[in-house]
C-alpha positions as CSV (number, residue, x, y, z in Angstrom):
1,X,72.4,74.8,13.8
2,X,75.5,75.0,11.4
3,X,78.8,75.1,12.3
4,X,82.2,75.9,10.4
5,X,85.5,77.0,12.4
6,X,85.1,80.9,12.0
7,X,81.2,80.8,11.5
8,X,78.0,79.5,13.3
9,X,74.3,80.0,12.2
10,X,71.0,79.3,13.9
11,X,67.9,78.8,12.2
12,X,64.3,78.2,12.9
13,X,61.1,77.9,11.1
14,X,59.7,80.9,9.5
15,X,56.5,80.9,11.0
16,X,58.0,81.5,14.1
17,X,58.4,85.3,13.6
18,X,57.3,86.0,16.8
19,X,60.3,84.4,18.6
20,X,63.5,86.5,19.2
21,X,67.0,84.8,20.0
22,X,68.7,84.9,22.9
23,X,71.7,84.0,24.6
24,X,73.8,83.7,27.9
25,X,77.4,82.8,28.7
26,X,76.5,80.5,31.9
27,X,73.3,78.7,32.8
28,X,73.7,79.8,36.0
29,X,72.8,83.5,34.9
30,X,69.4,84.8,35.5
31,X,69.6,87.0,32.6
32,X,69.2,85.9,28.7
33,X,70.6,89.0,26.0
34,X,69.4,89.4,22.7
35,X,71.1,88.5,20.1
36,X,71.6,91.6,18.0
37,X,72.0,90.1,14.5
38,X,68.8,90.5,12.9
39,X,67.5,87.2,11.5
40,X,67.3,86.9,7.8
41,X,64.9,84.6,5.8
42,X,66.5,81.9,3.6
43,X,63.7,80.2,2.2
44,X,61.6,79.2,5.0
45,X,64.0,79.3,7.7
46,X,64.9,82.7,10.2
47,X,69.0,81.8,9.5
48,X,71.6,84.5,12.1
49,X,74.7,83.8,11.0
50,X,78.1,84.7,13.0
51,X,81.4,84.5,14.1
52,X,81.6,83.1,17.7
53,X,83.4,85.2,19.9
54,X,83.1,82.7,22.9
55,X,83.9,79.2,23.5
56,X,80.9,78.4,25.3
57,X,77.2,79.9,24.9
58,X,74.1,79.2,25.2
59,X,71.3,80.0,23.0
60,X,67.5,79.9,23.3
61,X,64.4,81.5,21.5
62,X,61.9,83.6,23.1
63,X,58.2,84.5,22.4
64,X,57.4,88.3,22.0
């Protein structure tokens, strides 16, 4: 994870291309959303990089 105040980006390695990232507001919700920024490959890293538009989230990666 990288952080800058108008930009955050989330990485993992590239081998895990069958993992999609996913996100909730509160841990208490039962439901995890896609994140709809496709990832791109920056060497070999999966990198989605964006703006946070929340103060608080959480963030996890799934298997296909």
């Amino acid at each position: 994870m990288d952080r800058s105040p108008s930009r955050l980006a989330l990485s993992w390695p590239l081998v895990a291309s069958d993992y999609r990232l996913e996100f909730k507001d509160h841990l208490a919700e039962t439901q995890w959303l896609p994140v709809l920024i496709p990832p791109e490959a920056e060497g070999d890293r999966w990198v989605v990089s964006f703006k946070p538009t929340s103060p608080l989230r959480f963030f996890r990666l799934h298997k296909e």
